[in-house]
C-alpha positions in Angstrom: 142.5 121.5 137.4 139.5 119.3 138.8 139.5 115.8 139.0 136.2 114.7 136.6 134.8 111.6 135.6 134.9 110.7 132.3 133.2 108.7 129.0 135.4 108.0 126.3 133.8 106.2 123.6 135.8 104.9 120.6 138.8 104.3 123.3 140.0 101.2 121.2 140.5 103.4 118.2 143.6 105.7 117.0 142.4 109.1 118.8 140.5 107.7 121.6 143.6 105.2 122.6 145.9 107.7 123.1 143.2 110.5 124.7 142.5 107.9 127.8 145.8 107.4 129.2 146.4 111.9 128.6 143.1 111.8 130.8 144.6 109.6 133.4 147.7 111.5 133.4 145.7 114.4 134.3 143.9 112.9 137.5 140.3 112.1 135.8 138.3 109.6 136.9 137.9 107.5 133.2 134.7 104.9 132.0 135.1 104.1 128.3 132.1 102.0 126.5 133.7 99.2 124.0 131.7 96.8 122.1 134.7 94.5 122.2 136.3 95.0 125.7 138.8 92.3 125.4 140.6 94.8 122.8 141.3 96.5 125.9 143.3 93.7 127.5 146.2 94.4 127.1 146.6 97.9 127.1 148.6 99.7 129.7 146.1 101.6 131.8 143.4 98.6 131.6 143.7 98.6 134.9 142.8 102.0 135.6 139.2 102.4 133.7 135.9 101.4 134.3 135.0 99.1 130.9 131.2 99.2 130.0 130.3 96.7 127.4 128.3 97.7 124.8 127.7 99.6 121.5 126.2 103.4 121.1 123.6 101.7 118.7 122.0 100.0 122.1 120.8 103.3 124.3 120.6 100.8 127.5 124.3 100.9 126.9 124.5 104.1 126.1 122.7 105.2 129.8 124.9 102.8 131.6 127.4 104.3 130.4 127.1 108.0 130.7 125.5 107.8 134.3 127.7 109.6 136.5 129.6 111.2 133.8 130.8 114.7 133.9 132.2 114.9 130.5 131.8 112.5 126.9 134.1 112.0 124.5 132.5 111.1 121.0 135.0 109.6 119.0 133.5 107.0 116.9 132.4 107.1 113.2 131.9 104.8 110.5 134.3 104.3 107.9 132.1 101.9 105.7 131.5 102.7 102.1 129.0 101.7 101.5 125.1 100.5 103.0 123.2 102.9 105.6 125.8 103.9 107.9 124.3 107.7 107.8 121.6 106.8 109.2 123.2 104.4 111.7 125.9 107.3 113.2 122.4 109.7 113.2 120.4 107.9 115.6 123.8 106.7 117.6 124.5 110.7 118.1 120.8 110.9 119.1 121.4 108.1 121.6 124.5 109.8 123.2 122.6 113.1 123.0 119.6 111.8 124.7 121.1 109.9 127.6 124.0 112.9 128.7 121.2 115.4 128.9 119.4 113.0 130.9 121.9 111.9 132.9 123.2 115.7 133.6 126.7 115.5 131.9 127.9 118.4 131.3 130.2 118.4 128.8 130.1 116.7 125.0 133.2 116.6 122.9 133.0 115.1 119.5 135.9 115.4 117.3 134.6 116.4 113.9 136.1 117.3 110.5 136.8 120.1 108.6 134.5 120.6 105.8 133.5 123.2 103.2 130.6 124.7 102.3 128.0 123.4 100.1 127.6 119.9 99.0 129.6 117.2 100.5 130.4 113.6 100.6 128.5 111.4 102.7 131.6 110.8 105.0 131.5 114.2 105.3 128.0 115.3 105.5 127.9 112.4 108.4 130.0 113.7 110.6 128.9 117.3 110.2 125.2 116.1 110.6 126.3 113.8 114.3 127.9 117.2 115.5 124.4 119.6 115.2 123.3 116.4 116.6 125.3 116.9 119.6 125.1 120.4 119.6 121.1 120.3 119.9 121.5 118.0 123.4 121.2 120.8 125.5 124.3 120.3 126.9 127.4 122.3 126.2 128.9 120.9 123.3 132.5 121.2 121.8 132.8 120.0 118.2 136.4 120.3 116.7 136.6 119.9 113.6 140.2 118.8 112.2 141.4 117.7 108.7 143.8 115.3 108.2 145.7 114.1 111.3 149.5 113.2 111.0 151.2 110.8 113.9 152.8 107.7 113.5 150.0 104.9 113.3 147.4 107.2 111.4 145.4 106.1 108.3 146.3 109.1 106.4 150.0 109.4 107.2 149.8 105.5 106.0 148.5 106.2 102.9 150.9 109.2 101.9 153.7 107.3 103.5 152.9 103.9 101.0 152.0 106.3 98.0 155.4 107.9 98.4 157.2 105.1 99.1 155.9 102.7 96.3 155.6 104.5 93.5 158.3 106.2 91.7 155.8 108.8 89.7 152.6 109.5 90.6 150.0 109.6 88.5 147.0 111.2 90.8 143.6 112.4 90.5 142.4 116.5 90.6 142.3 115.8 94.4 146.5 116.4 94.3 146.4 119.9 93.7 143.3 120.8 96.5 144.5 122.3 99.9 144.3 120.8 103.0 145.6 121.9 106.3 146.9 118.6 108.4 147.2 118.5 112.0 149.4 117.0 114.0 148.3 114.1 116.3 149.6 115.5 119.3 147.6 119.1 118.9 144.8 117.3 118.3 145.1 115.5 121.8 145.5 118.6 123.1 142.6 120.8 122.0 140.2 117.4 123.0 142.0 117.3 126.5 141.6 121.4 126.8 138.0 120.8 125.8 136.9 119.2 129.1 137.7 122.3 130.8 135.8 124.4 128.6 133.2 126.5 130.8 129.5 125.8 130.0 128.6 128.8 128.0 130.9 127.7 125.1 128.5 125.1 123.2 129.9 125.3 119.5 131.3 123.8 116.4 135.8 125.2 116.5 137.9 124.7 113.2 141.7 123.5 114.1 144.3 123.1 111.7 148.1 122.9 111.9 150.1 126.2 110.7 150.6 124.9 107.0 148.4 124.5 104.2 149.3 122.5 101.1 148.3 120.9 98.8 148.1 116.8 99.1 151.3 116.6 96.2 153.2 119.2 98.6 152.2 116.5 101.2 153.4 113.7 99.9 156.8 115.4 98.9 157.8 116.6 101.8 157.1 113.2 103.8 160.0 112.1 100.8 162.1 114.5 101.8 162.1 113.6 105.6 162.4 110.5 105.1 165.6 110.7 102.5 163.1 110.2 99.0 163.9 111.8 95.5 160.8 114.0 95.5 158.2 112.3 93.0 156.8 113.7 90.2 153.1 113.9 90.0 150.4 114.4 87.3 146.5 115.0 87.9 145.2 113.4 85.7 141.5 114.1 85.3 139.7 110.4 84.6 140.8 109.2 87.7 137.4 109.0 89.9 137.5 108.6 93.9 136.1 105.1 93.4 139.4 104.5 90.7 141.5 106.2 93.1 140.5 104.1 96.0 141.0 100.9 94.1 144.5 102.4 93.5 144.7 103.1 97.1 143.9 99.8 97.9 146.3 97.9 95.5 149.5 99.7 96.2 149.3 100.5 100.0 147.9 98.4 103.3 144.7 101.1 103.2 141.8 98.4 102.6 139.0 99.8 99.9 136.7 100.1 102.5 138.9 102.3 104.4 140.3 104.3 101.4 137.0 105.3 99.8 135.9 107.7 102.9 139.5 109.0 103.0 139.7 110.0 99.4 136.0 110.7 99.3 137.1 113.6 102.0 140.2 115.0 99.6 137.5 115.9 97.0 137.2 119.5 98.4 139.9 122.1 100.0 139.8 121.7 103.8 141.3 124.4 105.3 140.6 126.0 108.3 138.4 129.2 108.3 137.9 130.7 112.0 140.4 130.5 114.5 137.9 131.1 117.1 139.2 128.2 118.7 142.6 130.7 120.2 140.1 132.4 122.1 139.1 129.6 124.6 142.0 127.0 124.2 145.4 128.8 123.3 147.8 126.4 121.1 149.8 124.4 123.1 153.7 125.9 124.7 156.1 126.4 121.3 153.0 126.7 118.9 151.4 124.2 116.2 153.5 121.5 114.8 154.0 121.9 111.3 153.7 119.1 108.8 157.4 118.4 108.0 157.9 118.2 112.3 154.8 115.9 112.4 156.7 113.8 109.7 160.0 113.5 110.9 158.3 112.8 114.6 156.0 109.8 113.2 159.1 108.8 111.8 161.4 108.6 115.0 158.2 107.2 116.7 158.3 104.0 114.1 161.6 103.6 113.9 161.8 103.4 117.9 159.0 100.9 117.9 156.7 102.8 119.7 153.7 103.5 117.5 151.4 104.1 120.6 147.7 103.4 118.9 147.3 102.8 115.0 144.7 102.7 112.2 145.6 99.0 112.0 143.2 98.2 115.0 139.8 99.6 113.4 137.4 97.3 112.9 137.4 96.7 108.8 134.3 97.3 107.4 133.2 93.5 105.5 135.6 91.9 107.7 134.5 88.5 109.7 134.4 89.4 112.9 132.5 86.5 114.7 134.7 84.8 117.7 135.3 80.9 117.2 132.9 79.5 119.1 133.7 76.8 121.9 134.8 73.2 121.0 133.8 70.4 121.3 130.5 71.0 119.2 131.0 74.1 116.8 128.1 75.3 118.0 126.3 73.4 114.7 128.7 74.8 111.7 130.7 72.2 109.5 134.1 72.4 110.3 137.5 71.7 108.4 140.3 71.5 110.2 144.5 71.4 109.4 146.5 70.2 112.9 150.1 69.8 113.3 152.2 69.1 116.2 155.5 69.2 116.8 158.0 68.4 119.8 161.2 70.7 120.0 164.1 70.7 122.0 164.3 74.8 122.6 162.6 75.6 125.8 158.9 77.2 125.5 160.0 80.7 126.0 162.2 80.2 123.0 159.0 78.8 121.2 156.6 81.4 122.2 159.2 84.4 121.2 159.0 82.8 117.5 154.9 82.8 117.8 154.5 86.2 118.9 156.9 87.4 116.4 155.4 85.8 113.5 154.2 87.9 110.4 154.9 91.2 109.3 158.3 91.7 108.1 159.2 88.5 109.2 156.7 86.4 107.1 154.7 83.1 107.9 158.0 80.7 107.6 156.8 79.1 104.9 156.3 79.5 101.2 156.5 83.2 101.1 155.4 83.4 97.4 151.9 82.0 97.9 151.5 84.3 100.7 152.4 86.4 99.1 149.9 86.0 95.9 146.7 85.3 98.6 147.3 88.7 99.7 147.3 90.7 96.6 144.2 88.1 95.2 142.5 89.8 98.3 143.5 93.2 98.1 142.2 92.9 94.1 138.4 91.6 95.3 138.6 94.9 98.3 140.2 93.1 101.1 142.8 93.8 103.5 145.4 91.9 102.2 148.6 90.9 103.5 150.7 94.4 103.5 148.8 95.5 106.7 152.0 94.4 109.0 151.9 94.5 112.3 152.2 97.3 115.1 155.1 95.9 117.1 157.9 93.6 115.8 157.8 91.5 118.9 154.5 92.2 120.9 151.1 91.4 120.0 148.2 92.7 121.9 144.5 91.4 121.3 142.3 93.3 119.3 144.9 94.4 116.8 145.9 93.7 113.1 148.6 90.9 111.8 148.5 91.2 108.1 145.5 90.0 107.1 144.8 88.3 110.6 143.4 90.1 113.6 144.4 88.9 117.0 140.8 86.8 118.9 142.9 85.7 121.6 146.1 86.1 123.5 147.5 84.3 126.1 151.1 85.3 126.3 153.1 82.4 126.8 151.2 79.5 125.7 148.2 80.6 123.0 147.3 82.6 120.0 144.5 83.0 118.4 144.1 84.6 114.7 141.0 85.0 112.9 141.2 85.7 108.9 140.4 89.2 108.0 140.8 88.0 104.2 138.0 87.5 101.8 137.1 83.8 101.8 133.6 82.2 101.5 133.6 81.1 105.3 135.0 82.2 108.8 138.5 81.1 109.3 140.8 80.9 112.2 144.5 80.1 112.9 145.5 78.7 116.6 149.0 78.3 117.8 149.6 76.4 121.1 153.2 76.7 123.1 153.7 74.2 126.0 156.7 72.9 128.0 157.7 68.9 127.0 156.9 68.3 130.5 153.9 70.4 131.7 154.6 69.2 135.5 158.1 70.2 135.4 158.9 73.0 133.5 162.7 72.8 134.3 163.5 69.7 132.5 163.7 72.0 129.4 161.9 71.4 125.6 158.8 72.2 124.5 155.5 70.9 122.3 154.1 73.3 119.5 150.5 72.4 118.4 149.0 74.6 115.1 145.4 74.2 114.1 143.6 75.8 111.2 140.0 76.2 111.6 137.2 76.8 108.6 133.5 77.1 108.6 132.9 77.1 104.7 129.7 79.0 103.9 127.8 77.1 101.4 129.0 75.1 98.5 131.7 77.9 97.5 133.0 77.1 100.9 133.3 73.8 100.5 135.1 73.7 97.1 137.3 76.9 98.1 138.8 74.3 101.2 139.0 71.8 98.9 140.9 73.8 96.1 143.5 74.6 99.2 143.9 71.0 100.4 146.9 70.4 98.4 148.8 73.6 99.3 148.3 72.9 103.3 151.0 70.2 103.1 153.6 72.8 102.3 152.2 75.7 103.8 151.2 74.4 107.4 153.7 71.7 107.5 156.8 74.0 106.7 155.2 76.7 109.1 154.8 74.3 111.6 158.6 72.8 111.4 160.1 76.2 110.4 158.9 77.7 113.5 160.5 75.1 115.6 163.4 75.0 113.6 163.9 79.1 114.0 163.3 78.7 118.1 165.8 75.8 118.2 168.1 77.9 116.4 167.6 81.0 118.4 168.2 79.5 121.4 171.4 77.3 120.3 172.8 81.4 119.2 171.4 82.2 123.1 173.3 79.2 125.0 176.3 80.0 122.8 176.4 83.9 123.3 175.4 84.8 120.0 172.8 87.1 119.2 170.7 86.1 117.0 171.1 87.3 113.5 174.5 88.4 114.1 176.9 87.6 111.4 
């Protein structure tokens, strides 16, 4: 196998984060082009790419980054519902088109869907329109066109895994009873790793599919029987539309709207696949295709190790605030509210910062779980993400990813993190947490300080009277989050000094 260098695009997404570190394992030389690089900070092969800042919507980007290249990986696409994204992944493909053929790459793969014939949904018609995009570069193109993929972490096992989970009966649209041929993650990374070794003359679209087809009720039933469920009865019932079925989506599983719309907008039609062409240029991986059932049980294991590798949590949310806090002391201009507490504590900072990093998610927001609680479903009811998103890893945070309905700005492990709200609110609005020892200048001597700080930039008069409705709540919610996490380090590490693990009875 040659060494080549390599583009991945969309390397802080669910595909492309597992494809890089495959490449790397295989000897290739790997660039990826992020808009956000410092989503790449703490992954483990940082080290061992090139990083190109920038977004395939800025073709200066795009020819920085493909210079070079032997081969591109296109694995971005929109997941918006709504406004002009067509048009936006159109000229992005163009832009990535444009630049390889200038830049003599000789290889494009894009990672497609499988689609019918005739019409389609916009999701749909998208991403078949940015493959003849591709495919009309000039240079060899691979498009590979899977359905729905199934791996621990992926937005669609999410979905059926909350669906199944939650609801006892199912009441479900037409969509229930259309066929659909899932893939597993792990064949998908290897058809896109095969690709790159593709000789030039093979410049075409591929179906690829896993060895069942079902239909999405058969789905969802056998995910409850690998993972000990009564099976659940299910009735299609005809009014339910895909923008009823989304809001559905969105109330009873972490899925946001804006995320469940394109999904469910692609369950519409039968997805199967309808060449095998594909057999002919990359043969299925040693032992054959992973059925459904296997790709269950193994996203399963995978979760229950803790050791979901990448996960739809870290997409970018369509609607989401995603500006960074800018620098004190001046706000750069915006009126600013803000909530501080401090706290001294005699556990040690390592006990302190254990308690930060591990906040959220299963474990809650030590404080006033109920009106966390009701925030989260008022967001998920006006399209947000709301508070069921959870976290990746019970003890680790990276930055870039999801926390509920935070997403992490900024990590310094040890000492600082950063949140900034995901949740629908008229303003932009962060939550800092600060770990530090009593003593800064000697360490040894044991306790620490906690310092917690609540930004918000209210946006117009709603802002203003939405902080303002809030103001009375902070005194229990910031002030019992503020001693609760002290308290839980200072008892965590009294268990620690007196053998005891923690939460042992």
């Amino acid at each position: 196998m040659t060494a080549r260098r390599i583009l991945v695009t969309g390397a802080t997404g669910y595909i492309g984060g597992r494809l890089v570190p495959r490449l790397l394992a295989r000897g290739h030389i790997v660039r990826v082009l992020a808009r956000s690089p410092q989503k790449l900070a703490d992954v483990p092969w940082a080290g061992q790419v090139e990083v190109v800042e920038g977004d395939l919507g800025d073709p200066a980007a795009v020819a920085r980054a493909v210079e070079g290249m032997d081969v591109v990986y296109y694995l971005v696409h929109s997941m918006r519902a709504r406004g002009d994204f067509e048009q936006e992944e159109a000229a992005a493909a163009r832009s990535v088109a444009e630049a390889s053929a200038a830049a003599g790459v000789s290889r494009i793969v894009y990672l497609g869907a499988l689609h019918p014939d005739g019409p389609l949904s916009r999701h749909l018609r998208s991403r078949v329109e940015v493959g003849r995009i591709l495919l009309a570069s000039g240079v060899p193109t691979a498009v590979l066109q899977a359905g729905v993929v199934i791996g621990s972490g992926s937005a669609s096992f999410e979905m059926i895994r909350h669906l199944t989970e939650v609801l006892p009966y199912m009441p479900a649209p037409r969509w229930v009873r259309n066929r659909i041929q899932p893939i597993a993650v792990r064949d998908v990374l290897h058809y896109l790793l095969e690709a790159a070794e593709l000789p030039p003359e093979v410049s075409r679209a591929f179906d690829i599919g896993g060895p069942d087809i079902l239909r999405y009720g058969q789905m969802m039933n056998g995910y409850a029987v690998e993972a000990g469920l009564p099976q659940r009865p299910i009735a299609s019932l005809p009014v339910f539309t895909p923008w009823l079925a989304s809001q559905w989506v969105n109330l009873v599983t972490p899925i946001p709207r804006s995320l469940a719309v394109p999904i469910i907008e692609s369950l519409q039609y039968d997805c199967v696949v309808r060449e095998h062409d594909i057999d002919a240029v990359i043969p299925p991986p040693a032992g054959g295709l992973t059925g459904y059932r296997a790709s269950v049980r193994l996203a399963l294991a995978k979760m229950r190790a803790g050791d979901v590798e990448t996960s739809w949590l870290n997409s970018s949310v369509a609607g989401a605030p995603s500006d960074a806090l800018p620098s004190d002391p001046d706000w750069s201009g915006h009126t600013v509210y803000t909530d501080v507490r401090e706290r001294t504590s005699t556990a040690d900072a390592d006990a302190l910062w254990r308690v930060v990093e591990g906040i959220g998610g299963e474990r809650g927001w030590y404080s006033f779980p109920l009106a966390w609680a009701l925030r989260g479903w008022l967001d998920k009811l006006v399209g947000g993400v709301g508070l069921r998103r959870g976290r990746r890893d019970a003890d680790r945070l990276h930055t870039g990813e999801a926390l509920d309905w935070w997403r992490v700005e900024e990590l310094r492990r040890g000492s600082d993190l950063r949140l900034r709200a995901e949740m629908r609110v008229p303003g932009l609005a962060w939550l800092e947490m600060h770990v530090e020892p009593a003593d800064p200048a000697d360490p040894q001597r044991g306790g620490s300080r906690y310092r917690q700080r609540a930004v918000f930039f209210p946006r117009g008069l709603s802002g203003r009277l939405y902080w303002f409705a809030i103001l009375p709540f902070h005194g229990i919610v910031f002030e019992g989050m503020a001693n609760r996490i002290v308290a839980e380090a200072e008892r965590a590490g009294a268990a620690q000094r007196a053998g005891v693990t923690p939460g042992a009875p």
